[in-house]
C-alpha positions as CSV (number, residue, x, y, z in Angstrom):
1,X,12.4,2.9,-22.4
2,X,10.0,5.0,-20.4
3,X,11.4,4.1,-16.6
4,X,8.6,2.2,-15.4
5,X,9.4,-0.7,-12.9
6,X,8.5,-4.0,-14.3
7,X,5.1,-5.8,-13.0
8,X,4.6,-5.9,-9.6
9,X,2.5,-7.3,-7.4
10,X,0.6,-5.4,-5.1
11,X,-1.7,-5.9,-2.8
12,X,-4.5,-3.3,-1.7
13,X,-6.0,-3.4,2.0
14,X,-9.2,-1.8,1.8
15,X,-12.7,-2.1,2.9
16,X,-14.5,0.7,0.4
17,X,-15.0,-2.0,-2.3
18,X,-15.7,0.8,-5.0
19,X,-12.4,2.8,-4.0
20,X,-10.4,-0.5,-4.2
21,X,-11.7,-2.1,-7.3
22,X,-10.7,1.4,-8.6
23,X,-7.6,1.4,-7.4
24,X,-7.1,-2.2,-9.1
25,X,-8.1,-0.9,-12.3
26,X,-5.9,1.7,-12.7
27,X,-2.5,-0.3,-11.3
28,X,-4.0,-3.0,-13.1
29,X,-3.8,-1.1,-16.8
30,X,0.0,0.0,-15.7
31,X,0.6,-3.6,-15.9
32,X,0.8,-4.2,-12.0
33,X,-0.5,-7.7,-10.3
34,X,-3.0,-6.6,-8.1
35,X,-4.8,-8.9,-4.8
36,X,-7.7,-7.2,-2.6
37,X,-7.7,-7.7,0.8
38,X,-11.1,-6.1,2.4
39,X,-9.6,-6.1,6.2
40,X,-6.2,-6.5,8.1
41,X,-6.2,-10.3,9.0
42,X,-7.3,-11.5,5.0
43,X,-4.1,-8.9,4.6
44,X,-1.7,-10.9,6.4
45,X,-2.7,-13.9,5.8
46,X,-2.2,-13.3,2.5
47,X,1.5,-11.8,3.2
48,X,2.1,-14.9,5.2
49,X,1.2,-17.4,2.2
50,X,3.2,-15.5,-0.8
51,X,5.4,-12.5,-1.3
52,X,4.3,-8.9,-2.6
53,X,6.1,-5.9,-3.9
54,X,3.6,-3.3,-2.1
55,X,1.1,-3.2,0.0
56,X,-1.5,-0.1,-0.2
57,X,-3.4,-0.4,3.2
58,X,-6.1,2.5,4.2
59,X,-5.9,4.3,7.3
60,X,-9.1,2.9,8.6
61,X,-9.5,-1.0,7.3
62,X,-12.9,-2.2,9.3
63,X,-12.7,-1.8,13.2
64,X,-8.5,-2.1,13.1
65,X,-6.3,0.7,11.9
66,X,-4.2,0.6,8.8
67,X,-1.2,1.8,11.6
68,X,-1.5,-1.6,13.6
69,X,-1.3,-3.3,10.1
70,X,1.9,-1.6,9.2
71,X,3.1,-2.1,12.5
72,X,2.4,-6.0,12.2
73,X,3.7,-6.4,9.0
74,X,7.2,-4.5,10.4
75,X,7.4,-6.8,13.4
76,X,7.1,-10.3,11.6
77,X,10.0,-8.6,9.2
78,X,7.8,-9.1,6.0
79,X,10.3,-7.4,3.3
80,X,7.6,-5.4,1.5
81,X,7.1,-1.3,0.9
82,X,4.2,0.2,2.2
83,X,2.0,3.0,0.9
84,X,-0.8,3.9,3.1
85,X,-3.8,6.0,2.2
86,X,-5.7,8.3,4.5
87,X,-8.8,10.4,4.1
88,X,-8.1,12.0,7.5
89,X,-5.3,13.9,5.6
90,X,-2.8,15.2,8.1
91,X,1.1,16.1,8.8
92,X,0.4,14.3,12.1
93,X,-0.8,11.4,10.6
94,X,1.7,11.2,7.3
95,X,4.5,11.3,10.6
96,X,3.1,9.0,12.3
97,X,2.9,6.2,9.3
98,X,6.2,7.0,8.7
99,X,6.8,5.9,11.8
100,X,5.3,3.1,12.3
101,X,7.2,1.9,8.9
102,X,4.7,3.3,6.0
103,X,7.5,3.9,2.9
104,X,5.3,6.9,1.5
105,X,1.5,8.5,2.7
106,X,-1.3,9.9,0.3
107,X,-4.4,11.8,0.9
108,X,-7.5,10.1,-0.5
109,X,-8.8,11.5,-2.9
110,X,-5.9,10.2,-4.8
111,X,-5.4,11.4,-8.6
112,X,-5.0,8.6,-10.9
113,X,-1.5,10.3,-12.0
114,X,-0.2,10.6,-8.2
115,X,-1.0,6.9,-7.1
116,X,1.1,6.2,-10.6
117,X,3.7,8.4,-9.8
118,X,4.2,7.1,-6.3
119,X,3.9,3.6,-7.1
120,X,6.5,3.6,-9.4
121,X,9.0,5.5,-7.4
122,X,8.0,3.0,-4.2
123,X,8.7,0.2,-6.6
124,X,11.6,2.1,-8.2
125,X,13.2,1.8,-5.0
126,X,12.5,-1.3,-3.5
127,X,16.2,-2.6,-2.6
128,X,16.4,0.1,-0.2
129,X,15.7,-1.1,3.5
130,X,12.5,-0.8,4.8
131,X,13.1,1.2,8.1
């Protein structure tokens, strides 16, 4: 057994369509579900119409902020774990996702082996409360 969580599905907030579709590839050959959401309101609408294991939302999703996504998704009590992705790479930042109920923050650019690694551990964990 190699300790990999079974399938998951995840769903990826981002508007950089090449950066996504990435994203989906890779998390789509470790055998994950994956949906695309280019902006925050396709993102919870989808939330609202089935559940997910993760969401991946970028810092900056078109003129809203990953943050007011994560704080959205928090306040209508959507059990999910969060992982949000930030080019504007920053202790500040990482705090305040934390914060607002982000399970785990990465720096863009993310290696292939680090969105793995902290996928699996989010997933690896997903019993545990979200806040």
């Amino acid at each position: 057994m190699n300790g990999n969580p079974p399938q998951a599905s995840i769903l990826i907030v981002d508007d950089d369509v090449p950066f996504a579709s990435s994203l989906q590839t890779i998390l789509g050959k470790a055998g994950h579900q994956i949906v695309l959401a280019g902006d925050c309101v396709e993102a919870m609408r989808l939330l609202s119409s089935r559940p997910f294991n993760l969401v991946i939302i970028d810092f900056r999703v078109g003129s809203l902020s990953g943050l007011e996504l994560i704080s959205s998704i928090r306040d209508q009590g959507i059990p999910v774990r969060i992982l949000l992705l930030t080019a504007f790479g920053s202790e500040e930042l990482a705090k305040r996702g934390k914060q607002d109920g982000a399970d785990a923050c990465l720096t863009k650019p993310v290696k292939r082996r680090e969105i793995l690694e902290c996928v699996s551990q989010l997933l690896s964990n997903e019993g545990s409360s979200h806040r």
